[in-house]
C-alpha positions in Angstrom: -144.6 -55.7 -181.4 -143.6 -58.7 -184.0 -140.6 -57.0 -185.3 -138.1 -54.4 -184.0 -138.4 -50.8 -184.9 -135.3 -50.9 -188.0 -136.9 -53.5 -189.5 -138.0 -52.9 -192.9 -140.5 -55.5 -194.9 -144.3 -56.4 -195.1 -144.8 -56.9 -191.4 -144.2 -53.0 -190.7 -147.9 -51.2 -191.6 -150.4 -51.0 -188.1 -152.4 -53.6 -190.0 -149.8 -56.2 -191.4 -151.9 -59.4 -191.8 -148.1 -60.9 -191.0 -148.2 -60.9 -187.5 -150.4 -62.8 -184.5 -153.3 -61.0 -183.5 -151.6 -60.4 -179.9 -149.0 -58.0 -181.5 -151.6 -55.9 -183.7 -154.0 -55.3 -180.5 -150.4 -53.9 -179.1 -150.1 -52.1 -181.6 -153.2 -50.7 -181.8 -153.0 -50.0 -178.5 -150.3 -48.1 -178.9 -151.8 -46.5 -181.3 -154.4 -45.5 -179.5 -152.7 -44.1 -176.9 -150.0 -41.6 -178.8 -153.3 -40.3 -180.7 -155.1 -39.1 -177.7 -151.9 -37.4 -177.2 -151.6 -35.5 -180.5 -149.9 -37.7 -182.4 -150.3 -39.5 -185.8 -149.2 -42.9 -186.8 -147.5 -43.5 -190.2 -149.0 -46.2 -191.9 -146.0 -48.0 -193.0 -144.2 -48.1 -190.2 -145.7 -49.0 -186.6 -143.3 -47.3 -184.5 -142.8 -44.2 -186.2 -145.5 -41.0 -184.9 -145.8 -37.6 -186.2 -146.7 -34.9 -184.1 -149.9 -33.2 -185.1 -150.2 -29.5 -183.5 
């Protein structure tokens, strides 16, 4: 995923134009898949989820 999840600078946000194209379409597909399980990302941070129920 580019960084690890206690990391905190510019690389952290689902779209940071930081990190290699490899680790945003992981993260996106991570994304992807906690959504179609209720859950929301937090835009600033690509590990952290919220549930949404």
């Amino acid at each position: 995923m580019y960084t690890s999840f206690d990391l905190f600078d510019e690389a952290l946000p689902h779209d940071s134009k930081l990190i290699d194209k490899q680790y945003l379409a992981k993260r996106n597909y991570l994304c992807s898949k906690m959504q179609n399980h209720n859950f929301k990302a937090c835009k600033i941070e690509w590990w952290h989820y919220i549930t949404c129920r």
